[in-house]
C-alpha positions in Angstrom: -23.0 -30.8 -11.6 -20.0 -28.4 -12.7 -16.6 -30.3 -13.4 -13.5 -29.0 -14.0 -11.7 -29.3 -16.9 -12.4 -32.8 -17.8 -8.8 -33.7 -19.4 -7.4 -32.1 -16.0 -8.7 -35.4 -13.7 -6.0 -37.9 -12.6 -7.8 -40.5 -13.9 -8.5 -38.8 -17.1 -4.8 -38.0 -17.2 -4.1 -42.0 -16.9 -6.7 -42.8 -19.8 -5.1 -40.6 -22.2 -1.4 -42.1 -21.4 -3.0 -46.0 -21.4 -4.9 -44.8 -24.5 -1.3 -43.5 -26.4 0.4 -46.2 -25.4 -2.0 -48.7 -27.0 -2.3 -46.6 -29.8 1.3 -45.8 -30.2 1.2 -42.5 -29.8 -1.2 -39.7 -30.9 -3.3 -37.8 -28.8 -6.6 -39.8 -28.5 -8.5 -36.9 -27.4 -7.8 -34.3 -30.1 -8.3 -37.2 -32.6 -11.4 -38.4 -30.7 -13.0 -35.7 -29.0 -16.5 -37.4 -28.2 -14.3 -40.0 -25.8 -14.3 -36.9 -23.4 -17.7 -35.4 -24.2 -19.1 -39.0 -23.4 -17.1 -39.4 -20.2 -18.2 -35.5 -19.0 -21.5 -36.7 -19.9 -21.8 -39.7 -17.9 -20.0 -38.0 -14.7 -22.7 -35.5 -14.7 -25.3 -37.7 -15.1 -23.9 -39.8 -12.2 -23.4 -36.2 -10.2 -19.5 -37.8 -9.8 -16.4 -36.2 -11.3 -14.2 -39.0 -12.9 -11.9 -39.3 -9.6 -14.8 -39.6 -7.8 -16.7 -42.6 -9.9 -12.9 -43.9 -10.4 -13.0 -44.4 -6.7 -16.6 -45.2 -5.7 -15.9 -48.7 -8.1 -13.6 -49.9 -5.4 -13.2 -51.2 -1.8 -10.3 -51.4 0.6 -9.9 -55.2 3.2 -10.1 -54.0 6.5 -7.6 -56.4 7.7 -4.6 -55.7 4.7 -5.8 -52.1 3.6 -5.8 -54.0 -0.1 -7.7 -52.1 -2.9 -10.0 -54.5 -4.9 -12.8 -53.7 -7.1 -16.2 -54.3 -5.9 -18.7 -56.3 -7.9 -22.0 -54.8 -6.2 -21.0 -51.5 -7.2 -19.7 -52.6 -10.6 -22.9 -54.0 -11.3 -24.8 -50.9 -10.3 -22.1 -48.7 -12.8 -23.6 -51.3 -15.4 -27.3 -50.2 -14.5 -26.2 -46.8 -14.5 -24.7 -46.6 -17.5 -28.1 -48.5 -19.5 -30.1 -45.8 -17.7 -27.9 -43.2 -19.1 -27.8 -44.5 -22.3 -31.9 -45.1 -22.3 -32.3 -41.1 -20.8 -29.9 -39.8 -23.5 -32.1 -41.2 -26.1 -28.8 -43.1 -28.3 -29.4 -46.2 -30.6 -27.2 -48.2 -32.4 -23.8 -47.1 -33.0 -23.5 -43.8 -31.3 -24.7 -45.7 -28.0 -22.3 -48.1 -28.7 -19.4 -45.9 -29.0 -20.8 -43.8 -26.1 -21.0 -46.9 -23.5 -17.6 -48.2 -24.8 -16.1 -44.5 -24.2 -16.9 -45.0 -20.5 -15.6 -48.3 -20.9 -12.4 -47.4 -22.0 -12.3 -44.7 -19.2 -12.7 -47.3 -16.6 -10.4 -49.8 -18.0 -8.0 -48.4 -18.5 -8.2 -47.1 -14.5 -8.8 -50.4 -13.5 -12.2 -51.3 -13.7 -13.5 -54.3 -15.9 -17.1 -54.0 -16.5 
């Protein structure tokens, strides 16, 4: 899958500013560059720019139109992520760090895994 620019998302855009503003300042991206290899990474893997899996993580009540995560597909971003971590071939710490890039991602958009 081809992406765009991955720091040129929306959501990628909101990760940076959530990721400043708990840093107090910085740019987490040119200090950590691996946070957006990790997400590109994943997003391909999945065949999903990070919009796209942003969006796929949540549902909408018919009868309010209120957005709420849902847990079945939660769960199956878990499994997706352990099969991406498995396929990539990552132990130890650089799996760690890889998973809780994604992590961050999605937290900081919302999504608690």
């Amino acid at each position: 899958m081809e992406l765009a620019p991955i720091e040129s998302y929306a959501s990628v855009v909101a990760w940076g500013a959530g990721l400043r503003e708990q840093w107090g300042g910085g740019d987490p991206f040119a200090e950590d560059p691996e946070k957006l290899d990790s997400l590109a990474r994943f997003c391909r893997y999945t065949a999903q720019d990070p919009d796209a899996l942003l969006a796929s993580c949540f549902l909408r009540r018919r009868a309010t139109g209120e957005r709420f995560a849902s847990v079945k597909r939660r769960e199956a971003l878990l499994r997706q992520l352990d099969a991406w971590q498995a396929d990539a071939g990552w132990r130890g710490l650089e799996a760690r760090r890889r998973r809780n890039h994604v992590a961050s991602f999605l937290s900081h958009n919302g999504v608690l895994l």
